[in-house]
C-alpha positions as CSV (number, residue, x, y, z in Angstrom):
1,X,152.7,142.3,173.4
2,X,152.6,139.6,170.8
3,X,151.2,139.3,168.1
4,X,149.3,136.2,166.3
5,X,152.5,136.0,163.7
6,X,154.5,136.2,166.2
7,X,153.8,132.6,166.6
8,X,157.0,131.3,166.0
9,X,157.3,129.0,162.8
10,X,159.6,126.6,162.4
11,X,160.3,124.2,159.6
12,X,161.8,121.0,159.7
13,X,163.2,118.3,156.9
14,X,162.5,120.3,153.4
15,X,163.4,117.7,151.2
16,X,161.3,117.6,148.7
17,X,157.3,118.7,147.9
18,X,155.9,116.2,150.2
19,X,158.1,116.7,153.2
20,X,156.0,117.6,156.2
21,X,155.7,120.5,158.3
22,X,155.7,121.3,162.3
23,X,154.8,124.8,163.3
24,X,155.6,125.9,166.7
25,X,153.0,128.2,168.6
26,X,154.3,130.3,171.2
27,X,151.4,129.6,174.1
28,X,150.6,132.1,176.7
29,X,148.2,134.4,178.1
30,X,146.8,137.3,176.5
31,X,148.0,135.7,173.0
32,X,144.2,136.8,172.3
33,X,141.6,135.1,169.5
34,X,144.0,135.2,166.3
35,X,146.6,132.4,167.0
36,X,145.4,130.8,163.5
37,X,147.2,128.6,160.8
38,X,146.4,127.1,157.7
39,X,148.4,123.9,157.4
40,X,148.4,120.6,155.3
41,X,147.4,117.1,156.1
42,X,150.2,115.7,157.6
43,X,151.5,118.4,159.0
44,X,151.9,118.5,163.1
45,X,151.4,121.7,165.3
46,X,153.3,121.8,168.8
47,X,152.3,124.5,171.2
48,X,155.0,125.8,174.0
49,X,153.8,127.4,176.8
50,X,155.7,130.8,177.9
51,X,153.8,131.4,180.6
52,X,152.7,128.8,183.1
53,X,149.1,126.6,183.5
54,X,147.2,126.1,180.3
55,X,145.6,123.3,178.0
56,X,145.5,123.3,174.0
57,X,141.9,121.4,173.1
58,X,140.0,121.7,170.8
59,X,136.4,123.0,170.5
60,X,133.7,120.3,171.0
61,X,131.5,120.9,167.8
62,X,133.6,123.2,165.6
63,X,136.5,120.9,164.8
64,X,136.2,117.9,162.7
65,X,139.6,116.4,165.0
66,X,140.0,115.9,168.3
67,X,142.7,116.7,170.7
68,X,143.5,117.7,174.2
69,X,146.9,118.3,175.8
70,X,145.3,117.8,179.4
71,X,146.6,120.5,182.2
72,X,150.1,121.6,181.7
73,X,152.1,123.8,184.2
74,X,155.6,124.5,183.8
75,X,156.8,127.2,181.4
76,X,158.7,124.9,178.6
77,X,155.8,122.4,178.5
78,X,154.7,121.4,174.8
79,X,151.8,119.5,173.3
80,X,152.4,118.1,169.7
81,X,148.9,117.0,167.7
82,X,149.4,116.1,163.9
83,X,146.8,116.5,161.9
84,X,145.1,114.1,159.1
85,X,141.5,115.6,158.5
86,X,141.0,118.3,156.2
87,X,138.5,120.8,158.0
88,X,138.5,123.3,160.3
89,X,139.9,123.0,164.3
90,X,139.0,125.4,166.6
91,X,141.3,125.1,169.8
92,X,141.8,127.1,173.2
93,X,143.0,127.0,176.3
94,X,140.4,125.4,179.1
95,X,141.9,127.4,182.0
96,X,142.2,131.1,180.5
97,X,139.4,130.6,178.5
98,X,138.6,131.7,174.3
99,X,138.5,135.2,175.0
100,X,142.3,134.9,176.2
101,X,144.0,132.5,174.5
102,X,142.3,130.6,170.9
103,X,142.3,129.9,167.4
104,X,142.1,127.9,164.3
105,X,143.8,125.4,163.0
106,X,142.3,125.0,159.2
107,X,143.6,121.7,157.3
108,X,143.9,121.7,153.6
109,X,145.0,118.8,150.9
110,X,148.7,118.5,150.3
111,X,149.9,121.1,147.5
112,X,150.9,119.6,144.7
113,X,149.2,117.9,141.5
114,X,149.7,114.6,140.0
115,X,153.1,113.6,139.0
116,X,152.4,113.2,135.0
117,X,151.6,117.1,135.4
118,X,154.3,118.2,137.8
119,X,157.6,120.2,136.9
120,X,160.7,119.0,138.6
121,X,162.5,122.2,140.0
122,X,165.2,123.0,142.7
123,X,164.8,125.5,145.3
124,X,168.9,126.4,146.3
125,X,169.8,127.7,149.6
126,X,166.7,126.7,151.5
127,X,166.2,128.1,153.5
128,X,167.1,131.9,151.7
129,X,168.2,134.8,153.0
130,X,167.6,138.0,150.5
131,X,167.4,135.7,147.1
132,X,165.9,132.7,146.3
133,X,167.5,131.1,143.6
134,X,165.3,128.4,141.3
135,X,166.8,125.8,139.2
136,X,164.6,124.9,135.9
137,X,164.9,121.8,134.4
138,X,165.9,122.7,130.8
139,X,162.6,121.6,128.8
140,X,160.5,124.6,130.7
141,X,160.4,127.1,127.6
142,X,158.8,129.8,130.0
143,X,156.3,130.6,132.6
144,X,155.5,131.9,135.7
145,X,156.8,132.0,139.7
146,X,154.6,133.0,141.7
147,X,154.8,133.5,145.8
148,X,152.3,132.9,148.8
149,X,152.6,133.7,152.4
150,X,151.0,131.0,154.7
151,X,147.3,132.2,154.5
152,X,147.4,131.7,150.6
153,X,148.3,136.0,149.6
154,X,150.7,136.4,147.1
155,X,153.2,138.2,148.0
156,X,155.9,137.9,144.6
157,X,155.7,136.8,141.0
158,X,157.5,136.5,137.9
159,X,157.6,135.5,134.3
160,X,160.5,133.5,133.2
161,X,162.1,132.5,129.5
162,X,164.2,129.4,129.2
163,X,167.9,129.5,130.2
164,X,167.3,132.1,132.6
165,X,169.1,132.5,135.5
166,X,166.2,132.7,138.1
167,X,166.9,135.1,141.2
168,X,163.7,135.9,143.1
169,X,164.4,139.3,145.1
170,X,163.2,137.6,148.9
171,X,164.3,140.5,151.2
172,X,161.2,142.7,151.8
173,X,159.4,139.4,153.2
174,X,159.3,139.1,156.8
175,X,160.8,135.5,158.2
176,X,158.7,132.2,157.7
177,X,157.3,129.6,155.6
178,X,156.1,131.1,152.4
179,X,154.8,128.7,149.0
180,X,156.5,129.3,145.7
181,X,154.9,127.7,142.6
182,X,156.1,127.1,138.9
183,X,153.3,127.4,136.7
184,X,153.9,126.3,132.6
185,X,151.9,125.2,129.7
186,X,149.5,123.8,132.1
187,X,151.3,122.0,134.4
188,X,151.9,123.0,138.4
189,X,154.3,122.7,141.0
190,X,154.0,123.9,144.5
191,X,157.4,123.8,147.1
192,X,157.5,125.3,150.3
193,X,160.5,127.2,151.1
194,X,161.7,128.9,154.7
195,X,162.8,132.5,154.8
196,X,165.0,133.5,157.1
């Protein structure tokens, strides 16, 4: 059986911090309650059904968008819905009903603080394999990485000096979309990188 991270995640166009996101959902029965994501504004979910006859809609009072993929048969089918309201989406599937097959899609502000207070960083190699290499601009005296998983847990950090060669050790971490941020003498920046 699946499980809820099992949901496949895929990211498209990392360019910079403001590229969007698309997340596919693997869609079937028996997925259970859990098939949950936390995504930004912007960002734009599509659901595939591997198994035959369901709708993706959302739940009439507990989600501040609205969206309904209508009755959908064929294994293959997809729905894409891109959300703009930060809240929280509750969603199933009309035919199987919430027991079998829901979840949430919660919608948060984009990452990232203003410009005047953002540090200009490179990720290489995105996505990375077993290292994630970070290039600091060269006026960062020191500071601190630090890595989330998709729900917001951190799952790596590290202090840095200037002129340091920064590996990050990614291996351990299971495939997907994880959050790395650069933290220094008060100023932020958040870049999403794909692990592979």
């Amino acid at each position: 059986m699946k499980s809820k991270l099992h949901l496949l995640i895929i990211f498209f166009g990392i360019l910079n911090a403001s590229a969007q996101t698309t997340y596919n959902l693997d869609w079937f029965m028996g997925i259970g309650t859990n098939a949950d994501l936390t995504i930004e504004t912007g960002d734009t979910v599509t659901w595939t059904w591997t198994s035959p006859n369901h709708t993706v809609e959302n739940v009439v009072g507990n989600s501040v968008e609205t969206f309904n993929s209508g009755f959908l048969g064929p294994v293959g089918s997809t729905f894409s819905y891109t959300f703009t309201v930060v809240g929280s989406n509750d969603y199933f599937c009309g035919i199987h009903g919430a027991a079998s097959m829901s979840g949430t899609i919660t919608v948060e502000d984009n990452l990232g603080i203003d410009e005047e207070a953002q540090i200009n960083f490179n990720i290489q190699a995105n996505p990375a394999h077993s290292k994630l290499i970070i290039d600091l601009p060269q006026n960062i005296p020191s500071g601190q990485i630090l890595i989330t998983d998709m729900l917001g847990k951190k799952v790596k950090s590290k202090a840095f000096n200037q002129n340091e060669n920064l590996q990050i050790d990614i291996s351990a971490l299971k495939q997907g979309l994880y959050f790395v941020t650069l933290q220094s003498e008060g100023s932020k920046t958040t870049k999403r990188f794909i692990k592979n």
